[in-house]
ZAKOL-784384 format. One record per residue (C-alpha): residue in three letters; x, y, z. Coordinates in steps of 0.001 Angstrom, whole numbers, padded with zeros to 6 digits, always signed. Layout:
% ZAKOL-784384
ALAXYZ
...
//
This chain:
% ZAKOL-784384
UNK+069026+097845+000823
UNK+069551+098989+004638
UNK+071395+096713+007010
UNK+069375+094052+008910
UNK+070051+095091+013042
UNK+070224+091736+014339
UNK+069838+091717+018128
UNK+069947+095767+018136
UNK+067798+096989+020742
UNK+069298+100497+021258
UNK+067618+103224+018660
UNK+070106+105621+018567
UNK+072410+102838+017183
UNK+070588+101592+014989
UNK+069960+104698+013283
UNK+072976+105675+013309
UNK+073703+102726+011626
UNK+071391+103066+009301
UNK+069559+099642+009727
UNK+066214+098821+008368
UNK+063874+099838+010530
UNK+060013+099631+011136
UNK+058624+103195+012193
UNK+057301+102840+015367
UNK+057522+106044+016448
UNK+053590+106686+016711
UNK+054150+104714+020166
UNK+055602+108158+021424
UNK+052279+109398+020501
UNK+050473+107207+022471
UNK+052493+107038+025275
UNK+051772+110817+025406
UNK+048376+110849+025094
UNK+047887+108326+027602
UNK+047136+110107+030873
UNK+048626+107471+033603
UNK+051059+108309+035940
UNK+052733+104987+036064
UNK+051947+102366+032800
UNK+053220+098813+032807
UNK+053020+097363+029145
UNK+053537+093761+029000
UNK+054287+091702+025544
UNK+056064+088697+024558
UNK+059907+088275+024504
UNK+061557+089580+021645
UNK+058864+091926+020788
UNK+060077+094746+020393
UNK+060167+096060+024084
UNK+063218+096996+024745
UNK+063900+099164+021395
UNK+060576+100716+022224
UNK+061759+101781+025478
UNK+065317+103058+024306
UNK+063071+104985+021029
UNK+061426+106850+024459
UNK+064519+107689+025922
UNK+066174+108872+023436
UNK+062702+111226+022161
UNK+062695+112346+025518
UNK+065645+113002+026960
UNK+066988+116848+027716
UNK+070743+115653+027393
UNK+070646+114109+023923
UNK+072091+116827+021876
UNK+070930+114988+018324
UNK+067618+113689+019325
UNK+065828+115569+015964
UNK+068775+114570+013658
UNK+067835+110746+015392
UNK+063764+110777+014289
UNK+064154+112951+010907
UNK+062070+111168+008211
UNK+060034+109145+010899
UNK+056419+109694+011718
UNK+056439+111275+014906
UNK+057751+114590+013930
UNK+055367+114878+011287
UNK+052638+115167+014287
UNK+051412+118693+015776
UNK+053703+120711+018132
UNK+051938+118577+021378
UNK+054110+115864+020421
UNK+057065+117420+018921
UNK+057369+119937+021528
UNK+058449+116793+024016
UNK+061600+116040+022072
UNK+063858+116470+024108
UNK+061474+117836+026826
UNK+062445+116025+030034
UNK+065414+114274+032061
UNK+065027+110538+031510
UNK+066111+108036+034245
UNK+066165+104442+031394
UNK+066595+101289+034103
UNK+066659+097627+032414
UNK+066727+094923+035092
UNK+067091+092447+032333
UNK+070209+091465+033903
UNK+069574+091155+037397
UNK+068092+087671+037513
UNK+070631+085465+039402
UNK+070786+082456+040938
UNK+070462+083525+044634
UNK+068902+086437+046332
UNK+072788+087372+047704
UNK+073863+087788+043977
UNK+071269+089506+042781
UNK+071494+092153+045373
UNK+075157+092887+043913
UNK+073855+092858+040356
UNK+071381+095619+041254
UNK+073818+097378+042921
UNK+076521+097280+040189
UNK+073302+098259+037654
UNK+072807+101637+039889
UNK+076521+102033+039858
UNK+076347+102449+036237
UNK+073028+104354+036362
UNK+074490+107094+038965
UNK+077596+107197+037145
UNK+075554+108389+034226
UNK+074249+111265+035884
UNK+077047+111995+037678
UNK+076209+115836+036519
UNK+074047+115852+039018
UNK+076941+116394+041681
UNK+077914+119848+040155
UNK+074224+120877+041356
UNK+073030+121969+044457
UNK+072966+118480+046878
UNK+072463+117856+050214
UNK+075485+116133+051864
UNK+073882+113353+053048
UNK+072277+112624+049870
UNK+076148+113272+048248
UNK+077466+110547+049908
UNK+074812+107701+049170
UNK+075571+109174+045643
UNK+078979+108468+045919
UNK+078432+105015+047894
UNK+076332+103910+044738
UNK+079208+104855+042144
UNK+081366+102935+044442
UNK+079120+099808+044588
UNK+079167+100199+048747
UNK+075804+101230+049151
UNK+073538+099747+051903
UNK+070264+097483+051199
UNK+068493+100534+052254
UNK+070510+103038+050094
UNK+069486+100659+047068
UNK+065832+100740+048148
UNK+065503+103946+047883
UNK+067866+105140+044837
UNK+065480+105826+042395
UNK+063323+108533+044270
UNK+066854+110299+045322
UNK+067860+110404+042002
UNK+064499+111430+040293
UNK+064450+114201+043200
UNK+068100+115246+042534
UNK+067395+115394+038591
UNK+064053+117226+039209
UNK+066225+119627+041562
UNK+068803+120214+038549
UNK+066957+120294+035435
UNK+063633+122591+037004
UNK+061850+119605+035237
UNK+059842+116632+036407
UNK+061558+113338+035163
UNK+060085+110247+032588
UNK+061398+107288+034336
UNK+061402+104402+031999
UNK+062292+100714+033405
UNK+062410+097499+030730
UNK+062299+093736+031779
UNK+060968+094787+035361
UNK+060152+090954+035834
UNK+062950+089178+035185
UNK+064480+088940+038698
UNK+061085+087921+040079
UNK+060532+084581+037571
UNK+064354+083976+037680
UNK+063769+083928+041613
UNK+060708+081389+041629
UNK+062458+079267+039296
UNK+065562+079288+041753
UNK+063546+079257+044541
UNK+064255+082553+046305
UNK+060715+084564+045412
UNK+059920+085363+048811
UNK+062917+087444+049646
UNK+063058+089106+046172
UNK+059316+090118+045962
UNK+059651+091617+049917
UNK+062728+093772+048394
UNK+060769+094754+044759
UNK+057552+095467+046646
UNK+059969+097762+048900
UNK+061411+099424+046282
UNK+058878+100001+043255
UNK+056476+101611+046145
UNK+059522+103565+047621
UNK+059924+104521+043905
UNK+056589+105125+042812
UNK+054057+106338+046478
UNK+053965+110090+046575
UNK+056995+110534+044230
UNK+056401+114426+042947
UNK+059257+114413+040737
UNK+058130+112350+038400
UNK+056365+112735+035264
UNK+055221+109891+033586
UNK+056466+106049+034302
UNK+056646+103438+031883
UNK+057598+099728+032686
UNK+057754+096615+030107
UNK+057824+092936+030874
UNK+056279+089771+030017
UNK+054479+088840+032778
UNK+051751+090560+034684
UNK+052648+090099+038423
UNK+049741+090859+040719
UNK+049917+094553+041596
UNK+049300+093631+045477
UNK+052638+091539+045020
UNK+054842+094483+044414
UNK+053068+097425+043216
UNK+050842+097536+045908
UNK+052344+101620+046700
UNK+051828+102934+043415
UNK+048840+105936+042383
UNK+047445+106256+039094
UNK+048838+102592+037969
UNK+047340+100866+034659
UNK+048561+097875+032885
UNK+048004+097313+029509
UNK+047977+093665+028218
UNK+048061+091588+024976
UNK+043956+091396+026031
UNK+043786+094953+025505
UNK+043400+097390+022678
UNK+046008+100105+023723
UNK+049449+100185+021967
UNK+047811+097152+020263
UNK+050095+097973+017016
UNK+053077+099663+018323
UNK+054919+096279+018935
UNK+055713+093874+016829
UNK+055118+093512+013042
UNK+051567+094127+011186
UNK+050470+092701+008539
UNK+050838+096065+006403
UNK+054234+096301+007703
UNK+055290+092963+006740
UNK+054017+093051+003497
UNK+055753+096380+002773
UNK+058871+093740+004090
UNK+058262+091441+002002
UNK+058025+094221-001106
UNK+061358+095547+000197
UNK+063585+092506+000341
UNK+061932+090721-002724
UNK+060651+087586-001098
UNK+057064+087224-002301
UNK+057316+083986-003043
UNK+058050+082919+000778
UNK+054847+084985+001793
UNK+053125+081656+003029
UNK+055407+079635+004498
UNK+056411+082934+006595
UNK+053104+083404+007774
UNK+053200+079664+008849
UNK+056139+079615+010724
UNK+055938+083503+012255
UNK+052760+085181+011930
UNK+049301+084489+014378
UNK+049780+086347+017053
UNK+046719+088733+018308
UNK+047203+092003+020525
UNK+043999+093650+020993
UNK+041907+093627+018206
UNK+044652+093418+015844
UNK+045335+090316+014123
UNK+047875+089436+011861
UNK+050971+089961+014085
UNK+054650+088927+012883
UNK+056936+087997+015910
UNK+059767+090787+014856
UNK+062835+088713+016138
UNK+062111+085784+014023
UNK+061627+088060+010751
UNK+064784+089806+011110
UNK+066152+086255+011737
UNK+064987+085043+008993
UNK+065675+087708+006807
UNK+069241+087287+007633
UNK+069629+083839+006969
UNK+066698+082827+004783
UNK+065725+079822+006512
UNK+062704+079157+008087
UNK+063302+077781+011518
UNK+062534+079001+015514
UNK+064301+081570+016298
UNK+062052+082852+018705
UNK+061730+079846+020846
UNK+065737+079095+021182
UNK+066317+082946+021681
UNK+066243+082536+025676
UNK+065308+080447+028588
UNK+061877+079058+028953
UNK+062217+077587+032037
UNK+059452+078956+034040
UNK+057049+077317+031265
UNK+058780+074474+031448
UNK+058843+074079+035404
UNK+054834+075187+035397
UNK+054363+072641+033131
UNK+055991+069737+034121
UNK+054538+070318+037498
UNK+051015+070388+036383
UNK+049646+067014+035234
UNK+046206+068407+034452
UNK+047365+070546+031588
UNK+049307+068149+029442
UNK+046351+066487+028211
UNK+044943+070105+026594
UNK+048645+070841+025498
UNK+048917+067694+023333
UNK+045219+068819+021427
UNK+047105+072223+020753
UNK+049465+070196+019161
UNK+046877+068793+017407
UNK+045941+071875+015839
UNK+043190+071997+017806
UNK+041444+075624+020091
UNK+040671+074655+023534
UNK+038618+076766+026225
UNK+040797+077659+029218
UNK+040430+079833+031884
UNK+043103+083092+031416
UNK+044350+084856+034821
UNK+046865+087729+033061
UNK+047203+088673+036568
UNK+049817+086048+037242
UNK+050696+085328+040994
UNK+053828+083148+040528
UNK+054030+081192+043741
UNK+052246+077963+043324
UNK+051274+079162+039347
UNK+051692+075306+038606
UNK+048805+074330+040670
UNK+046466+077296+039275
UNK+044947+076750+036032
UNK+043933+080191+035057
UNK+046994+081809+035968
UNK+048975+079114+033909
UNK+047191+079550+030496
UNK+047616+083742+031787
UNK+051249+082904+032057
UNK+051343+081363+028392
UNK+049336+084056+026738
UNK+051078+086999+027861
UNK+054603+085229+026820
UNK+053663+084195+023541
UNK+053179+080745+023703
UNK+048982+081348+022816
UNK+046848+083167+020893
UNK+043331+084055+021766
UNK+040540+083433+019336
UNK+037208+084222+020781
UNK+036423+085668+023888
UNK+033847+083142+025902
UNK+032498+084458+028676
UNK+034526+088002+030131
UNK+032935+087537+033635
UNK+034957+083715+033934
UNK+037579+084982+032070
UNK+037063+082334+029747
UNK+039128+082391+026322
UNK+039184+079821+023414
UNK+042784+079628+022540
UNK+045099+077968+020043
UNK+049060+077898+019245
UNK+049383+080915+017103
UNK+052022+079458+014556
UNK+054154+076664+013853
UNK+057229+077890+015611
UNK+055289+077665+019488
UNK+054463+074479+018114
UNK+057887+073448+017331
UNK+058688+074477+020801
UNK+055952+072482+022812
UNK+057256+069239+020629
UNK+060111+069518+022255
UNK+058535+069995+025350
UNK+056306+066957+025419
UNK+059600+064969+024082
UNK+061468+066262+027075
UNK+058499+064882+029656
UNK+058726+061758+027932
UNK+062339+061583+027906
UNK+062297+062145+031771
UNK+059777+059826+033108
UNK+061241+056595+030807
UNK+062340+054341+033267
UNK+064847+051938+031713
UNK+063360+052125+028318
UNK+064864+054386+025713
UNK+062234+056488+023839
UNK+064618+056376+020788
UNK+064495+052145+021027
UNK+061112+052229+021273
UNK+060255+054389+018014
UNK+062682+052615+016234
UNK+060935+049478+016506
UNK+057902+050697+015984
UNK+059592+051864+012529
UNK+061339+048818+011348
UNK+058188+046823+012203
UNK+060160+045139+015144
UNK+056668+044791+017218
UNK+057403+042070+019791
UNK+060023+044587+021235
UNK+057513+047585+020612
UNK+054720+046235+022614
UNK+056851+045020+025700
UNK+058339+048182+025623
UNK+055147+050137+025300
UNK+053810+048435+028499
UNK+056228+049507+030264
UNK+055691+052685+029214
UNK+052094+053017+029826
UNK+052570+051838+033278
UNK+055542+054045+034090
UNK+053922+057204+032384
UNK+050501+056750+034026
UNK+051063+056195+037537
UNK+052726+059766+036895
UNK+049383+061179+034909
UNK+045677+061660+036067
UNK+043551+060127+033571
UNK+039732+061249+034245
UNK+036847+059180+033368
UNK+035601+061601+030501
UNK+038651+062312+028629
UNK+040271+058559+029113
UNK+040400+057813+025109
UNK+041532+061245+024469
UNK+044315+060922+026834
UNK+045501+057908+025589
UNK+045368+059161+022489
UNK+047314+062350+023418
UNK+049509+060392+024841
UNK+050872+058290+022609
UNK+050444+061421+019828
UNK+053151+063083+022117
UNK+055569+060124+022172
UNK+055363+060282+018206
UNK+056372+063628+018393
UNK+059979+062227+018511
UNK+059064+061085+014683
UNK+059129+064304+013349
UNK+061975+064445+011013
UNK+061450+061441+008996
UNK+057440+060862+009289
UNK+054022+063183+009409
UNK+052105+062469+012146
UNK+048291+063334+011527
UNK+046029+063189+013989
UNK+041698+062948+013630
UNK+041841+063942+009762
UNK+039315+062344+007233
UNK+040464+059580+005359
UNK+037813+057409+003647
UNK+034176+057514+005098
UNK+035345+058866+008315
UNK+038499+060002+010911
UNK+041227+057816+011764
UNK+043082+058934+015335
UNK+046714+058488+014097
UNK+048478+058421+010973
UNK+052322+057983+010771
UNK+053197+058927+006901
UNK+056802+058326+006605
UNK+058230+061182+004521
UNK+060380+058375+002059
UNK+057203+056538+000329
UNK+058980+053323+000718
UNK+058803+053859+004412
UNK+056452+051731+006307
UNK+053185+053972+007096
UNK+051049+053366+010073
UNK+047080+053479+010824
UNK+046594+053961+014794
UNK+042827+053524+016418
UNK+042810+054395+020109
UNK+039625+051931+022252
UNK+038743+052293+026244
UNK+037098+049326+027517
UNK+033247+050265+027911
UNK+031497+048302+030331
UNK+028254+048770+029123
UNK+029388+047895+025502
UNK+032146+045648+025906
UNK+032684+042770+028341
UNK+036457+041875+027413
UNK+039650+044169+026048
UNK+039507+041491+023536
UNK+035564+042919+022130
UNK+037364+046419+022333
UNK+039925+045233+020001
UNK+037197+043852+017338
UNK+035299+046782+017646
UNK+038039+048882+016396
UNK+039523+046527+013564
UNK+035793+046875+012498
UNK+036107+050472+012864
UNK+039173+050963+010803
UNK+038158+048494+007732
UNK+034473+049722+007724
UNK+035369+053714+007337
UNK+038535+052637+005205
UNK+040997+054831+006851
UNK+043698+053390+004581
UNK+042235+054343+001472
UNK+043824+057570+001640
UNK+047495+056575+002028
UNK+046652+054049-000975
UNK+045691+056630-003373
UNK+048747+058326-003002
UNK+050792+054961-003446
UNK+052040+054054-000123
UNK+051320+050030-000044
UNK+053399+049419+003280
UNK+050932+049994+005834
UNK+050415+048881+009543
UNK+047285+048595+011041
UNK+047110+048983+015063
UNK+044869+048968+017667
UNK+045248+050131+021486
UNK+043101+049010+023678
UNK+043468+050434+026869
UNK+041852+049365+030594
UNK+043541+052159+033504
UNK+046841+051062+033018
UNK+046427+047975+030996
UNK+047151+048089+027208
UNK+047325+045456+024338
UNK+047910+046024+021016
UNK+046803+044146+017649
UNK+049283+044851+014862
UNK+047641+043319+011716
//
């Protein structure tokens, strides 16, 4: 059995290395075929992106000696000669910015220029060719990491003219993780200054550049071409929305089953498809994130991978900021599709306080799958969590708002008496909590009982490891809104029923209460839990009024 390449993004190594790979070489193919000047192909981290990028580079590019010795056996070679007539074709310029998000505008002007350093240094070749002098000592200012602001801005078109000038050949300029300095700079708050700089030097790059070939870019986001591609011809962007290079990242379902024939794990099939599989790219269904596979078939243990592989803190800013979209998170978390408007066009300044370019934000990382497309014109999508490792990820999430907005009550307390049946504690606690937590949440008119329902559903998200929380299942003659099932049967279970005080039914909180004892004995929602011999069960009842709430424990 071939080595598993854990965290090996560069092809030639991993070949060389002999690690198991998936043959994704028919992405050369299409990259070919497509007839764009300039392509930006955006997919979720961990996807596959950057090996994708260095399998182009090193298919491509005139100075790799071993290129055919690199893709013998894989698919691409097996095409006609227009493909296989491009190995090792053209000089490749291969930029990754992946590293160049900083903490301040001043620091990540240094990074770039130490990332050119390198890049120049590279193609230092270049200097034995015919060069102007001028353009001979920017060269040697950016291997010295003195070059100017300006000299930075316009590096790449100087050196895809000086390799154009050298090899007689136009040049495939390739450049992965093109928006990481932009969301590192909204989340530390210098955007402004590093979108004025990228918009500078992508259209200084790109605008009437006749040295270049082809241009590929990968990232996660789509940022808003009049942002900071505003300069470039012949631009297309191709999206998890759309069919193109649908299958060329991450893992189909006929690759992963030949996966799970090759390392013998048949017996896991299910449970991997729970945890990893769901994602959609195009019309392709059936996608396995690749970075939690190889994870997983390196330690054999089903857990996220994916979600605690790198920062998520421009979802988490966006959506602590936006109090309208927690109530649709928590019925996600209830397993539940939802219809949201889908921007994949995402302008990042103020993206907290724009719907559509949130849920855009959240598809294009990963974090959604789409499952029917509404209405195209609105750019309406019903959506869901596409497996249980996002879901894993937005518990945490929901446990971190609550953990942050607790004033002088400890979530951790609270659960625990809710637990160990200590309920004088649990409801003066609670109070608190529903007054501290909704002064900080909009509650509308029409989704008041599902909001209180969502809300407390998230605060029992911090019960995860020793009970099941189910939410709206069936359970005698109709659906209970809560029910904690400890995982120890001798636990004590719990039967939840969420009321809001209808003036036209119900005069008092007190008739709200009735009501939903009624509820709960007349559709036995207990029944369940009893046929499965559980016999230590708590009834309760919220009954909520704005930010008034009393509870019946019975």
């Amino acid at each position: 059995m071939q080595g598993i390449g854990i965290g090996e993004s560069d092809f030639k190594g991993l070949r060389i290395r002999n690690n198991y790979y998936i043959d994704k070489t028919m992405y050369i193919k299409d990259i070919i075929d497509n007839e764009s000047r300039v392509l930006l192909v955006t997919r979720p981290r961990r996807f596959g992106k950057t090996l994708n990028m260095s399998m182009l580079r090193y298919y491509f590019d005139i100075k790799q000696k071993d290129s055919k010795e690199l893709f013998k056996g894989l698919k691409i070679l097996e095409q006609e000669d227009k493909y296989t007539s491009k190995l090792g074709a053209y000089p490749v310029i291969y930029l990754t910015l992946k590293d160049a998000g900083l903490m301040n505008y001043e620091m990540m002007i240094m990074q770039l220029k130490t990332i050119m350093m390198e890049l120049f240094y590279e193609h230092r070749e270049l200097l034995d060719g015919e060069i102007a002098e001028g353009e001979r000592v920017i060269f040697n200012k950016i291997l010295s990491a003195s070059a100017t602001d300006v000299d930075l801005l316009n590096s790449l078109k100087m050196l895809s003219k000086l390799m154009n000038q050298y090899y007689k050949k136009s040049v495939i300029l390739l450049i992965d993780e093109y928006d990481v300095p932009l969301q590192n700079a909204y989340v530390e708050g210098y955007y402004d200054e590093a979108v004025k700089f990228f918009k500078t030097f992508f259209g200084t790059t790109f605008k009437d550049n006749p040295y270049l070939e082809k241009t590929v870019l990968t990232g996660v986001s789509r940022v808003a071409k009049e942002s900071i591609f505003s300069g470039a011809n012949n631009f297309d962007v191709y999206t998890v929305l759309d069919n193109e290079f649908a299958d060329d990242f991450g893992i189909t379902e006929e690759e992963m089953d030949k996966i799970i024939k090759d390392f013998n794990i048949q017996e896991e099939k299910e449970e991997i498809k729970k945890w990893y599989d769901g994602y959609k790219i195009g019309e392709v269904e059936g996608i396995y994130n690749p970075w939690s596979i190889i994870n997983y078939l390196n330690k054999k243990v089903l857990m996220p991978y994916w979600v605690n592989t790198s920062s998520n803190d421009l979802i988490k800013l966006v959506l602590k900021n936006s109090s309208t979209i927690k109530e649709k998170i928590e019925r996600l978390l209830k397993d539940e599709e939802i219809e949201v408007p889908i921007n994949l066009e995402t302008v990042i300044v103020g993206i907290e306080n724009n719907e559509n370019n949130i849920w855009g934000l959240m598809l294009g990382t990963g974090y959604l799958k789409v499952v029917q497309v509404v209405d195209l014109n609105k750019r309406l999508y019903r959506v869901k969590f596409p497996n249980y490792e996002i879901k894993y990820l937005f518990e945490e999430i929901i446990d971190d708002w609550f953990r942050d907005k607790v004033i002088g009550n400890d979530l951790e307390s609270i659960l625990k008496d809710l637990v160990t049946l200590n309920m004088k504690e649990f409801e003066k606690k609670f109070e608190v909590l529903v007054k501290e937590m909704f002064s900080y949440m909009d509650v509308g008119e029409n989704t008041a009982e599902n909001f209180y329902h969502a809300f407390v559903l998230g605060m029992l998200v911090g019960l995860k490891d020793s009970y099941y929380v189910n939410s709206n299942r069936e359970s005698g003659f109709g659906r209970y809104d809560i029910l904690l099932e400890p995982k120890d049967k001798d636990g004590n279970s719990f039967i939840m029923e969420f009321k809001v005080l209808e003036d036209r039914e119900e005069k008092t909180i007190e008739d709200t209460i009735k009501n939903a004892k009624k509820q709960i004995e007349e559709k036995g929602y207990e029944s369940n839990l009893r046929e499965r011999g559980f016999r230590n069960i708590t009834k309760m009842v919220y009954a909520f009024k704005g930010k008034e709430v009393k509870i019946e424990i019975y």
